[in-house]
VOPAGU-2260 file (C-alpha; in pm, 1 decimal, decimal comma):
REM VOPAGU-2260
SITE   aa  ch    i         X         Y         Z
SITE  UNK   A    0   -4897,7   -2868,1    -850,9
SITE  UNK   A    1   -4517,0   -2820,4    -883,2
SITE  UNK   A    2   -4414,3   -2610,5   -1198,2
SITE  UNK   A    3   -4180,6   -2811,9   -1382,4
SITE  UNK   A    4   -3920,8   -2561,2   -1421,9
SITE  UNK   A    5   -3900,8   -2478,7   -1080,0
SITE  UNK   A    6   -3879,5   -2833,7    -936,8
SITE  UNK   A    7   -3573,1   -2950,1    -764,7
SITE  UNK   A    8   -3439,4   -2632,4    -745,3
SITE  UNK   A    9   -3289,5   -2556,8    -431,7
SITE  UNK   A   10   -3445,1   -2277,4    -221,9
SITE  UNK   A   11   -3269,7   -1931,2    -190,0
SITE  UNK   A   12   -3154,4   -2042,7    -582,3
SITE  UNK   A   13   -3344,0   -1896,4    -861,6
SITE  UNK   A   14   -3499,8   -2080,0   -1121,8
SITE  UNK   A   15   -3357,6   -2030,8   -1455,9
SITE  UNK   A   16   -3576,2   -1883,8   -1718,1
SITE  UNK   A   17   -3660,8   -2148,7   -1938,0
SITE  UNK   A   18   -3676,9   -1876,3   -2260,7
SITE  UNK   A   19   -3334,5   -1781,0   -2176,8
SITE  UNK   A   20   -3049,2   -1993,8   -2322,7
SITE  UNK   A   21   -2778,2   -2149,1   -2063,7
SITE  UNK   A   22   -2504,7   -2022,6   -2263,4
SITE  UNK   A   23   -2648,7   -1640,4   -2218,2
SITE  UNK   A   24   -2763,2   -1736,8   -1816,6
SITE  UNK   A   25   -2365,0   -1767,9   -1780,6
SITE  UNK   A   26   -2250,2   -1471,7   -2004,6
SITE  UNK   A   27   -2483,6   -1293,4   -1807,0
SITE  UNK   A   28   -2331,8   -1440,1   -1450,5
SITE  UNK   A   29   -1994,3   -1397,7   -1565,9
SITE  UNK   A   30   -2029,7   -1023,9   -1679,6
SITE  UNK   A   31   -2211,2    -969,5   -1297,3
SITE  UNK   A   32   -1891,2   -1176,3   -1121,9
SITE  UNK   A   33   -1647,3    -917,9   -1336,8
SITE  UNK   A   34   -1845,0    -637,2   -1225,9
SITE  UNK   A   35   -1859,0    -709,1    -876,2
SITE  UNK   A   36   -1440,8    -752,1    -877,2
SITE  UNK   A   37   -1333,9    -501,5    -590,8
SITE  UNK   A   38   -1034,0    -429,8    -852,1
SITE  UNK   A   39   -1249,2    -273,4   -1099,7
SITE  UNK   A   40   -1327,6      45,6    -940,1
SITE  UNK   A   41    -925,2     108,6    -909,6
SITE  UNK   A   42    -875,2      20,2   -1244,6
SITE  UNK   A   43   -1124,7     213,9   -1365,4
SITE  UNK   A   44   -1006,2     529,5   -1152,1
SITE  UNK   A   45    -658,5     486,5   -1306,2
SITE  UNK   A   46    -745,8     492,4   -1642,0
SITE  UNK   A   47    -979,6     791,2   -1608,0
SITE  UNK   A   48    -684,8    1016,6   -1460,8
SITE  UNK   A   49    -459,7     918,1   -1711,5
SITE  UNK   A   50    -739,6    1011,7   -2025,8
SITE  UNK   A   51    -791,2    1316,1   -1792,1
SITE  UNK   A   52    -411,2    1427,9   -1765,3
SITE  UNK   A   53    -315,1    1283,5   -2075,4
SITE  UNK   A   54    -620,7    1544,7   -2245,2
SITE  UNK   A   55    -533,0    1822,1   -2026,6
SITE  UNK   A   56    -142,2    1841,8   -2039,9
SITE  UNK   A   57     137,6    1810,7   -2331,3
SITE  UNK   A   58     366,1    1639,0   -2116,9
SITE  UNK   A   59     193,9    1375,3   -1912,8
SITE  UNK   A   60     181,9    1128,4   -2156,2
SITE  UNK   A   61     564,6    1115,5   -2275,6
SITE  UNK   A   62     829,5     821,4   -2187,9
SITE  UNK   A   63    1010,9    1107,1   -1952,7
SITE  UNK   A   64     698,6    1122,0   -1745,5
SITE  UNK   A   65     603,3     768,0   -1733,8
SITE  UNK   A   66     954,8     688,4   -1571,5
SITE  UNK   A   67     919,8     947,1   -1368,4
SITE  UNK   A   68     571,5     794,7   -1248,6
SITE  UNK   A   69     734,2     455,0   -1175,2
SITE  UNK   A   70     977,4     551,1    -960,5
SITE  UNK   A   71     772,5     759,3    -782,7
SITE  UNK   A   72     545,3     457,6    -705,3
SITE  UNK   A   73     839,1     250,9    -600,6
SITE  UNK   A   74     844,8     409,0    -259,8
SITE  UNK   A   75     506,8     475,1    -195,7
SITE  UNK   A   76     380,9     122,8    -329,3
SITE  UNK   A   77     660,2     -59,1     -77,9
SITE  UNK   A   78     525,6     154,9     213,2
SITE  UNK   A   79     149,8     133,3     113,2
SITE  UNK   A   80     226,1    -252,2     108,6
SITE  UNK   A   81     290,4    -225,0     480,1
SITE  UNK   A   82       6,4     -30,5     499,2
SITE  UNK   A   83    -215,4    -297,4     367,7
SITE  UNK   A   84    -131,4    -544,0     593,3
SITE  UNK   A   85    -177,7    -374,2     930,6
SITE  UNK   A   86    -529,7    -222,0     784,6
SITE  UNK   A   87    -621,3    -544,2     671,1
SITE  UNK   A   88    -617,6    -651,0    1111,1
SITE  UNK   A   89    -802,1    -305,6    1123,5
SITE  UNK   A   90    -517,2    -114,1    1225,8
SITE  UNK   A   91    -322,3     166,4    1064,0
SITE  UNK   A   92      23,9     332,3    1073,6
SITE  UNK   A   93      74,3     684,6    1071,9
SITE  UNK   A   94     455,8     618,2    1120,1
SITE  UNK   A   95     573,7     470,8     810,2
SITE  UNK   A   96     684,0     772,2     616,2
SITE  UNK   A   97     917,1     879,6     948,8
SITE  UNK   A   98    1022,5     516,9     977,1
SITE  UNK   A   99    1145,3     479,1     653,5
SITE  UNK   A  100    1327,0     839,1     675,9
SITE  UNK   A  101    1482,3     727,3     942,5
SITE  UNK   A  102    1613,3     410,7     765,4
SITE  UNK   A  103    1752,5     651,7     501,1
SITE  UNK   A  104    1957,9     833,0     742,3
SITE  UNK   A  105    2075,0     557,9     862,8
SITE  UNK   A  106    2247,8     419,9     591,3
SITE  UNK   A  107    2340,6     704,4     419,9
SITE  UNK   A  108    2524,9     865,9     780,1
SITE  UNK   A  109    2706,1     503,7     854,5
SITE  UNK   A  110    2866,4     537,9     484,1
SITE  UNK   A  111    2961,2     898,5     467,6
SITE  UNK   A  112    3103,4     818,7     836,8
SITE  UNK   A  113    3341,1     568,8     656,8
SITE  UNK   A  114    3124,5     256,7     759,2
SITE  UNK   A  115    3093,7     -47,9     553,0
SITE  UNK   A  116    2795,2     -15,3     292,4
SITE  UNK   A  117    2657,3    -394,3     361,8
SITE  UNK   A  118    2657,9    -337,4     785,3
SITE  UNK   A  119    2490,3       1,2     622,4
SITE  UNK   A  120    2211,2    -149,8     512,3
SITE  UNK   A  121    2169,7    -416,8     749,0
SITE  UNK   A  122    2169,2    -136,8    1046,3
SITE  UNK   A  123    1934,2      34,7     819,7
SITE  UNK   A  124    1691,1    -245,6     818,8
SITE  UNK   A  125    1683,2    -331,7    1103,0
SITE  UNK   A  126    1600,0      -8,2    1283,9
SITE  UNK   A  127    1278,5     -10,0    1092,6
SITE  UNK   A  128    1214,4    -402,6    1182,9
SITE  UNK   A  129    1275,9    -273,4    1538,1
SITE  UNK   A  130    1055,9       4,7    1511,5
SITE  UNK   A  131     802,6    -170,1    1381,4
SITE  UNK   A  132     849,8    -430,7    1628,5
SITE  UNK   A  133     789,7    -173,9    1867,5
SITE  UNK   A  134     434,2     -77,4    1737,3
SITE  UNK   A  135     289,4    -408,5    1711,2
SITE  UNK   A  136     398,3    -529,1    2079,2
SITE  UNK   A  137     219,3    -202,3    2246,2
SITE  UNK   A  138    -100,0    -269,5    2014,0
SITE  UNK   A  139     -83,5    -628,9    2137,3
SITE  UNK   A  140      64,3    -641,5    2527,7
SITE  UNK   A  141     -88,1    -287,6    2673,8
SITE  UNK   A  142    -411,4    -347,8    2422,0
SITE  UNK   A  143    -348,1      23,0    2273,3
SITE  UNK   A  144    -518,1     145,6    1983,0
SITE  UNK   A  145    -308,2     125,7    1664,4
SITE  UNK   A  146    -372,7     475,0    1600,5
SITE  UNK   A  147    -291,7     642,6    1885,5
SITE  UNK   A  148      69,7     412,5    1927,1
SITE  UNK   A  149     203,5     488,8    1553,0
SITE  UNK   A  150      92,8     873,6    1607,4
SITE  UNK   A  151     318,3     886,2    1910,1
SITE  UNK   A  152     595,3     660,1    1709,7
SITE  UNK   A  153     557,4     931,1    1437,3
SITE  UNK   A  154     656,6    1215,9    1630,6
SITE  UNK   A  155     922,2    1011,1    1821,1
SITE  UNK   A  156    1085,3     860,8    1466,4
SITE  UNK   A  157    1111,1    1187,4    1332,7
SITE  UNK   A  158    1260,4    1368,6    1631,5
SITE  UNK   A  159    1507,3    1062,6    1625,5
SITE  UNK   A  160    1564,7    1105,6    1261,5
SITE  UNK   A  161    1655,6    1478,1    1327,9
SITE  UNK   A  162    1843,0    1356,1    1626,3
SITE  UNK   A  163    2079,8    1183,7    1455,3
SITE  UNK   A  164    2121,7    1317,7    1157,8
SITE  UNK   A  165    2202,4    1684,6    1347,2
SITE  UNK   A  166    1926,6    1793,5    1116,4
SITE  UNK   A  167    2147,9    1769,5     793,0
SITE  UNK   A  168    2088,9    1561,6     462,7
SITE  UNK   A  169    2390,4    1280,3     379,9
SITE  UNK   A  170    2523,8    1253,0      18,7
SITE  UNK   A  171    2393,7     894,5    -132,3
SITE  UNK   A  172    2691,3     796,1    -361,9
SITE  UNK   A  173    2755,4     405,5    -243,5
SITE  UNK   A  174    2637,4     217,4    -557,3
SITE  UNK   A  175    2491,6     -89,5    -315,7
SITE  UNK   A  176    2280,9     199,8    -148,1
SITE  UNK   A  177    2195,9     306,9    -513,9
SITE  UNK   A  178    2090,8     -14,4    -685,6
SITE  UNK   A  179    1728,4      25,7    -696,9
SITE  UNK   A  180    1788,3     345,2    -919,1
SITE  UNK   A  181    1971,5     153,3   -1160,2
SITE  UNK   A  182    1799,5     -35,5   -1483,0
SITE  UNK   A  183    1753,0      10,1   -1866,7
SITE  UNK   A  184    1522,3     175,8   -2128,7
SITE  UNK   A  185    1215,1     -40,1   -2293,5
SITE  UNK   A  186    1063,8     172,7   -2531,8
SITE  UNK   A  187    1219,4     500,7   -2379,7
SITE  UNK   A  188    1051,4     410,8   -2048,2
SITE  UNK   A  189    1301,8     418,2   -1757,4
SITE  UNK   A  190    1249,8      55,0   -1607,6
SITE  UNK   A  191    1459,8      87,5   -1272,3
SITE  UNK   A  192    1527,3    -255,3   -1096,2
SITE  UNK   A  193    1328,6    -107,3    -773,4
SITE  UNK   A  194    1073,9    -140,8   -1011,2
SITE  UNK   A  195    1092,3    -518,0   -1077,9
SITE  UNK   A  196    1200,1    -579,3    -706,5
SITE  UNK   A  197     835,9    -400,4    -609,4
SITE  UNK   A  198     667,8    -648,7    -851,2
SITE  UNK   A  199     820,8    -925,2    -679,5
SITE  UNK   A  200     775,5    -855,5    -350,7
SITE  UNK   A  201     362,5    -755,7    -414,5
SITE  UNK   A  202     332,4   -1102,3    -601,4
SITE  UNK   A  203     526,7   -1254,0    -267,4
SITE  UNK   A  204     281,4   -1075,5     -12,4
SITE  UNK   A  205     -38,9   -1165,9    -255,1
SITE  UNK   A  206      85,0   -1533,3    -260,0
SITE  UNK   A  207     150,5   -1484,3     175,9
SITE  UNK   A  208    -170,4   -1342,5     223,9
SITE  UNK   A  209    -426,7   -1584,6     -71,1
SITE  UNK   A  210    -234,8   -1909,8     -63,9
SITE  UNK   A  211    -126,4   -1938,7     306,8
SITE  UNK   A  212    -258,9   -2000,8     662,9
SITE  UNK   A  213    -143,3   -1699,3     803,6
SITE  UNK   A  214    -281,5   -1507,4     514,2
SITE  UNK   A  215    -631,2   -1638,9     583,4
SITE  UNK   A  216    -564,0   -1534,8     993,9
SITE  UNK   A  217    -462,8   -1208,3     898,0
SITE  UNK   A  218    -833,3   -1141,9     687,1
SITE  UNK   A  219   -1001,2   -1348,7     978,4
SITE  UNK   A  220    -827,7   -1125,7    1286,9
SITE  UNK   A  221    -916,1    -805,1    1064,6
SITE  UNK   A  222   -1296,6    -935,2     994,9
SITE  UNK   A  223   -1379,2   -1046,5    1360,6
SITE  UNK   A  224   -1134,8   -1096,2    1605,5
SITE  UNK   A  225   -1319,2   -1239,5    1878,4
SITE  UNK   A  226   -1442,1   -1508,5    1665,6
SITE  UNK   A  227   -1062,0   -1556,6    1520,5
SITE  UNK   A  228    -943,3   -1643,6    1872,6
SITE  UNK   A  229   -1300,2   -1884,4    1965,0
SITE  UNK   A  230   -1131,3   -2075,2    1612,9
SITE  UNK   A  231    -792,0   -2087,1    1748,4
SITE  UNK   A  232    -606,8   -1832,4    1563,3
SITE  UNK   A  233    -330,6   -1638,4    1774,4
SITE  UNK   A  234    -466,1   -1265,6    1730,9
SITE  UNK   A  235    -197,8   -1081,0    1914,4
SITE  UNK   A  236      57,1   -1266,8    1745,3
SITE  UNK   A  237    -108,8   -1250,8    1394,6
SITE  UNK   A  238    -108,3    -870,3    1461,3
SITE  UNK   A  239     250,2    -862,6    1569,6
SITE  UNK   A  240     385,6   -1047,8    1256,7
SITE  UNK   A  241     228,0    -788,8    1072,7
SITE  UNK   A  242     334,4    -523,1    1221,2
SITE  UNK   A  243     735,1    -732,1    1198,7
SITE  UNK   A  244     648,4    -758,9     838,8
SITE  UNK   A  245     560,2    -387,6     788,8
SITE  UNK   A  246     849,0    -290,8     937,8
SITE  UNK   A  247    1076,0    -482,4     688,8
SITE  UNK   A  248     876,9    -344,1     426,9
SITE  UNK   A  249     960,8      17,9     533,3
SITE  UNK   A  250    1292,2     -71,3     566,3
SITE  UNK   A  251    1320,6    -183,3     214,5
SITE  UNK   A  252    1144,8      91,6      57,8
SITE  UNK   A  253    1385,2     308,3     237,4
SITE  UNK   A  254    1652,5     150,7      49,5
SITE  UNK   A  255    1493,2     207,0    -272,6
SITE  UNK   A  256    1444,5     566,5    -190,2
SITE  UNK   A  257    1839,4     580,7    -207,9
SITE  UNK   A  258    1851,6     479,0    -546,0
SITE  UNK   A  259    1658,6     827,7    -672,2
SITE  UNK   A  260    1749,1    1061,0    -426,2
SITE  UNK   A  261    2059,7    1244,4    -412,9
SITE  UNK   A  262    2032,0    1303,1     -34,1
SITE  UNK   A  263    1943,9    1122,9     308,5
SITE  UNK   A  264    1717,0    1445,1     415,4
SITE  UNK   A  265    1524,1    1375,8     776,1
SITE  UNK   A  266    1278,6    1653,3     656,9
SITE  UNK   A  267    1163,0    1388,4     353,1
SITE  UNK   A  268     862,0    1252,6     268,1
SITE  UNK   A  269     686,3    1420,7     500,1
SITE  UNK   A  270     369,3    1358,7     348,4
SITE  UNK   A  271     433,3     963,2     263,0
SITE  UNK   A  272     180,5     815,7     553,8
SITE  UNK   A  273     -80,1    1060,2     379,3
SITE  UNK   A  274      -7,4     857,4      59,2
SITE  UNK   A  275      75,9     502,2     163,8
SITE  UNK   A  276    -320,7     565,9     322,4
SITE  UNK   A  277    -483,5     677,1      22,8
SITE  UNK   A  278    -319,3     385,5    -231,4
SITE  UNK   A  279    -441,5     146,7      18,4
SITE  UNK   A  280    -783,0     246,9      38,2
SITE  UNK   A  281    -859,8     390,6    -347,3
SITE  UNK   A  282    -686,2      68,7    -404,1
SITE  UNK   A  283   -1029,6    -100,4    -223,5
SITE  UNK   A  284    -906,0    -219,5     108,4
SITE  UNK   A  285   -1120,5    -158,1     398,7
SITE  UNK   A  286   -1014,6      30,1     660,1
SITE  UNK   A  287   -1259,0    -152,1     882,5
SITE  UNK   A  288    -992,0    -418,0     844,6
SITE  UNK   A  289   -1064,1    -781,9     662,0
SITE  UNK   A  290   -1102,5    -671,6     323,1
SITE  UNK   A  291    -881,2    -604,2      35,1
SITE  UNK   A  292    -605,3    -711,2    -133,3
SITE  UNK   A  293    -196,3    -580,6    -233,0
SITE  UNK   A  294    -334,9    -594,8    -605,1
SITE  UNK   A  295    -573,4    -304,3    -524,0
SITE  UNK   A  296    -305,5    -135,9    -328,0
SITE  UNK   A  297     -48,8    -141,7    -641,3
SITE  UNK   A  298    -329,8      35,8    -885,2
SITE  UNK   A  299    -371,0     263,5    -599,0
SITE  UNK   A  300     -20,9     314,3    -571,0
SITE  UNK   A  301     -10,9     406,9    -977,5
SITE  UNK   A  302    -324,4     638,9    -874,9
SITE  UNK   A  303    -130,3     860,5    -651,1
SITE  UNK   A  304     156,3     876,4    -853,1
SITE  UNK   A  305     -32,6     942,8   -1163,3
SITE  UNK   A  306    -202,7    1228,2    -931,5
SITE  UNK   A  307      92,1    1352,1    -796,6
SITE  UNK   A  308     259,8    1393,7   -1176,1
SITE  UNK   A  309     -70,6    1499,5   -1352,1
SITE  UNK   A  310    -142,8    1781,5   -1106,4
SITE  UNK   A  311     229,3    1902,5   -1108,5
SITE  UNK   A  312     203,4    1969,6   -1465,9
SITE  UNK   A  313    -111,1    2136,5   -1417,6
SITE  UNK   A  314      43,4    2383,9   -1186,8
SITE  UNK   A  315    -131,3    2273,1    -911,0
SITE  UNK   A  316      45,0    2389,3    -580,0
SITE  UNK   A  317     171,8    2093,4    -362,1
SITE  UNK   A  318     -64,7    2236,0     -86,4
SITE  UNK   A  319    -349,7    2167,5    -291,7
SITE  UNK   A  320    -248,6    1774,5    -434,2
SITE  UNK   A  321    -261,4    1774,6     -15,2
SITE  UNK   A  322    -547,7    1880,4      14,7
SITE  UNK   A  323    -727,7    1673,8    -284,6
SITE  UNK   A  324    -547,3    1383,9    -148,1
SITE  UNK   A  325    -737,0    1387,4     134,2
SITE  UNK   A  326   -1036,8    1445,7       7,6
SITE  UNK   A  327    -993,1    1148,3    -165,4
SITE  UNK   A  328    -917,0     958,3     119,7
SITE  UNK   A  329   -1226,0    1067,6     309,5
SITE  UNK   A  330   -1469,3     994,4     -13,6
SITE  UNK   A  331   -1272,2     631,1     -51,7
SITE  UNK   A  332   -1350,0     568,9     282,3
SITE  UNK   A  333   -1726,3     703,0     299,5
SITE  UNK   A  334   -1779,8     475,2      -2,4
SITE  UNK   A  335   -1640,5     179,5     166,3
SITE  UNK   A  336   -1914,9     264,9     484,1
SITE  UNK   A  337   -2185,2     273,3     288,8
SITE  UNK   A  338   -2096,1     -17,9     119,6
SITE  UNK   A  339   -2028,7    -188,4     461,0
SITE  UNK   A  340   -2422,0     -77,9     551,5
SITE  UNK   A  341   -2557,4    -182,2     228,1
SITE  UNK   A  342   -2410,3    -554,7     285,4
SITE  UNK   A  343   -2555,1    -592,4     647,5
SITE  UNK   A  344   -2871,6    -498,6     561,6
């Protein structure tokens, strides 16, 4: 005989407890759906290292140092962006610190050479569209792995960057070049407009990649390619539009890096790949490819500026934030494996 409680149930679907009320049966769904959000891990981590810094040192938790920590994250949050979406196809780009150097030169060299500050900035841009243009086409046409074309394009960016530059830095003074530095004081935080331009740009990407076809055919190409293309999706070009896309991004956070550097230096942000990596992943994308999202890669972003500032003020050498940055990488990304083994079980 059927138990009443049970019948018409579907199968694979629990039956609800009949002692239990349906308004706590949802509470208790709802509080399991918010802990399952990938973004809660992130969040979590970011609020821990600020209690942790914010215990530990006098200075971390002033208005100074909170400035200081957004405009750090401008540059690394625009490149991690990039990141994102070539992990998300299960790629990666070890190029995108050199890239954007190279955009800084650039534009700083064509204005101290008496050029126009607009054809500046376009020339600037587009190098790094180029260059990223250049990535995607030899993962896609010659088939090579996306690691082992953006290593070579990182060693060939910088030598060009040095190249051109005759290995010396360029004065940034051009206030179109400078913009992104510029903005006002809320509460005797520094809010620069590179700042509000990085908020609009992540809310444009998570709109891109959640609201729109080629959104969904970048997450399918990353998740299972093969299938992607038995659907109909265009993998190469999917993957080469993200790479294009990258590339603008790199460009643009090369322009913000003007606005809060003094100098064009081709010896910069040499370790900017290394952090553009770990916001992405900390920030809970997959480097497997085909999971994640630009939200998780903004906390990151906050993470490794937070990080970078906290451990500064501790005295930590920059040798060892290196080194515990990549730690962190490699524990973010054993996580995400066992995770990935725990699900196809």
């Amino acid at each position: 005989m059927t138990d009443a409680t049970t019948a018409g149930t579907p199968p694979g679907v629990p039956a609800k407890d009949p002692g239990v009320p349906a308004k706590d049966t949802e509470r208790r769904e709802a509080l399991g759906r918010a802990l399952r959000n990938p973004l809660l891990g992130p969040l979590a981590a970011l609020i821990f290292a600020v209690v942790i810094f914010t215990l530990t040192t006098d200075t971390f938790a002033t208005a100074g140092n909170a400035s200081l920590i957004l405009q750090q994250s401008i540059v690394i949050g625009t490149l991690a962006l990039g990141q994102t979406l070539i992990i998300l196809t299960a790629g990666i780009d070890l190029a995108n610190g050199a890239i954007a150097v190279l955009g800084t030169i650039v534009m700083a060299k064509h204005v101290v050479d008496g050029g126009n500050p607009l054809v500046a900035l376009v020339l600037g841009l587009a190098i790094t569209v180029v260059l990223g243009t250049i990535s995607g086409s030899l993962v896609t046409r010659l088939g090579l792995p996306p690691f082992i074309v953006t290593l070579g394009m990182l060693t060939v960016v910088f030598a060009l960057a040095r190249l051109y530059s005759e290995s010396r830095s360029y004065p940034v003074t051009d206030p179109l070049l400078r913009v992104w530095g510029q903005g006002t004081n809320i509460g005797g935080v520094r809010i620069t407009w590179g700042t509000l331009l990085l908020i609009v740009v992540f809310a444009a990407f998570w709109f891109a990649l959640t609201r729109t076809a080629w959104g969904r055919h970048v997450y399918a190409v990353g998740n299972a390619p093969e299938a992607a293309r038995l659907v109909g999706i265009k993998v190469n070009r999917t993957i080469l539009s993200v790479y294009v896309a990258a590339g603008a991004l790199y460009g643009l956070a090369a322009w913000q890096a003007l606005g809060r550097i003094p100098n064009a230096d081709p010896n910069a942000y040499q370790t900017a790949n290394l952090d553009s990596i770990t916001a992405v992943v900390i920030g809970g994308t997959s480097l497997f490819g085909g999971r994640g999202s630009v939200v998780g890669t903004l906390i990151g972003a906050l993470i490794v500026g937070v990080l970078r500032s906290g451990l500064t003020q501790a005295g930590i050498d920059n040798l060892y934030q290196d080194l515990a940055t990549g730690v962190l990488v490699i524990v973010a990304v054993s996580l995400d494996q066992a995770s990935r083994r725990r699900a196809a079980r």
